[in-house]
C-alpha positions as CSV (number, residue, x, y, z in Angstrom):
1,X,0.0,0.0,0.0
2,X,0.9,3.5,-0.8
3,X,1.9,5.6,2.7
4,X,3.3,9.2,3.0
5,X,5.2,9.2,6.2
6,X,7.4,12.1,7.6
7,X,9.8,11.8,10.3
8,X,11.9,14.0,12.9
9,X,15.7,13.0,12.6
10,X,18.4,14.3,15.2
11,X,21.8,13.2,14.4
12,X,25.1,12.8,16.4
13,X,27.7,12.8,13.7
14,X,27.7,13.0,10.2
15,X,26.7,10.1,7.9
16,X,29.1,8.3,6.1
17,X,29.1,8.2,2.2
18,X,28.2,4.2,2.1
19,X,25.4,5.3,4.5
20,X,23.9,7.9,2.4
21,X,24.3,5.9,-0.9
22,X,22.1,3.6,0.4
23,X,19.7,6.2,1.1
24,X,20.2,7.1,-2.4
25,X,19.6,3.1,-4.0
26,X,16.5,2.8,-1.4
27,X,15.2,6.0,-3.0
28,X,15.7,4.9,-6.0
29,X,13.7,1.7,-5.4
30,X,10.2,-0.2,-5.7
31,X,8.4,3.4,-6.7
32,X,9.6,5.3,-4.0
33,X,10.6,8.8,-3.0
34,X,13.1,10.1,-0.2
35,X,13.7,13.6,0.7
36,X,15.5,15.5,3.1
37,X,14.6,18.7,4.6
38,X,16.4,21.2,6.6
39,X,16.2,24.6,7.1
40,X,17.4,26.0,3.6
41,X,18.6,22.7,2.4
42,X,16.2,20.2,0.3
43,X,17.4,17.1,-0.8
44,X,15.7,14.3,-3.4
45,X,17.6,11.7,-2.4
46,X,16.8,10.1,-5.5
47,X,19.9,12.4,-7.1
48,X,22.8,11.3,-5.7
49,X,24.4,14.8,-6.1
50,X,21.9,17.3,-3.9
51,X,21.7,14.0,-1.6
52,X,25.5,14.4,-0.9
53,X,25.2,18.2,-0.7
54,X,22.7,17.9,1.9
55,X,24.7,15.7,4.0
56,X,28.1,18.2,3.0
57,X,26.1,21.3,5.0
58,X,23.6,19.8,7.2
59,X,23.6,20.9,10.8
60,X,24.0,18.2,13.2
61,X,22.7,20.1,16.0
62,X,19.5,21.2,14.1
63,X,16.5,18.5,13.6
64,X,16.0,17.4,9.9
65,X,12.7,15.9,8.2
66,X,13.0,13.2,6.5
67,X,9.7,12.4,4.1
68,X,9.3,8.9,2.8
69,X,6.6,8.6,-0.4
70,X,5.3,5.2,-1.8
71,X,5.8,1.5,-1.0
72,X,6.9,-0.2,2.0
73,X,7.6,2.9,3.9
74,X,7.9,1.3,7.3
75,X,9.9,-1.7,5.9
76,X,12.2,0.9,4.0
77,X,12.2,3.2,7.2
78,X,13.6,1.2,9.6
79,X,16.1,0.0,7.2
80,X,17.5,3.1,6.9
81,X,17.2,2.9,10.7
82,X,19.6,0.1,10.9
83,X,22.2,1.3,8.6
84,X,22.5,4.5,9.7
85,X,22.9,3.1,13.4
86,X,25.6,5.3,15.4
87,X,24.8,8.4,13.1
88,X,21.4,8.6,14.4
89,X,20.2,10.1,17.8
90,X,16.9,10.2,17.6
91,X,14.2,9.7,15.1
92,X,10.5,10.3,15.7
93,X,7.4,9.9,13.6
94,X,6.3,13.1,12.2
95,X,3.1,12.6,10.4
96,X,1.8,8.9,8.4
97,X,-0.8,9.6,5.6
98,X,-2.2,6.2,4.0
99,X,-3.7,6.1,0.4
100,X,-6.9,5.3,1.2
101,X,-6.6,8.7,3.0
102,X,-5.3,10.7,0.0
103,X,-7.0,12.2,-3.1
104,X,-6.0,14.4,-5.9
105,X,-7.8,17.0,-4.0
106,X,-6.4,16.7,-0.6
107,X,-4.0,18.5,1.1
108,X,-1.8,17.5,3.8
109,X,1.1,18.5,6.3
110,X,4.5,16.8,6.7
């Protein structure tokens, strides 16, 4: 089923570049968007290129958003989870939106 989940992320140190290539690849998977949000700085992660900027100038002691769009989102969420473990502080659920929620006409917060 198709979800639209959002998520607080506090990290402790920066994200290594294995770790945020696989953010990339999972992005890039199964009809799925990741993006990144903080402050000034969007990121598709689906672009390897503004995914690596983001990471370059993000603010470890600043919150990010992270916004996961399509299948699988929890399976795909606590992936990430896993292999970003020791990077990652805290993570909290932000806002989940299901597609049997979700129109053409609706609109919702992140």
């Amino acid at each position: 089923m198709s979800q639209l989940s959002s998520y607080h992320l506090h990290l402790n140190r920066p994200l290594s570049t294995d770790q945020i290539i696989n953010i990339y690849k999972h992005s890039t998977e199964n009809n799925r968007n990741i993006y990144l949000h903080q402050n000034h700085l969007i990121a598709d992660a689906g672009h390897l290129t503004k995914l690596l900027s983001f990471f370059l100038y993000v603010d470890i002691d600043q919150p990010a958003l992270m916004i996961i769009d399509g299948e699988n989102v929890d399976e795909v969420f606590e992936t990430i989870l896993a292999e970003c473990e020791g990077c990652i502080a805290d993570i909290s659920i932000r806002s989940q939106h299901y597609e049997a929620h979700i129109n053409s006409e609706t609109s919702i917060s992140v």
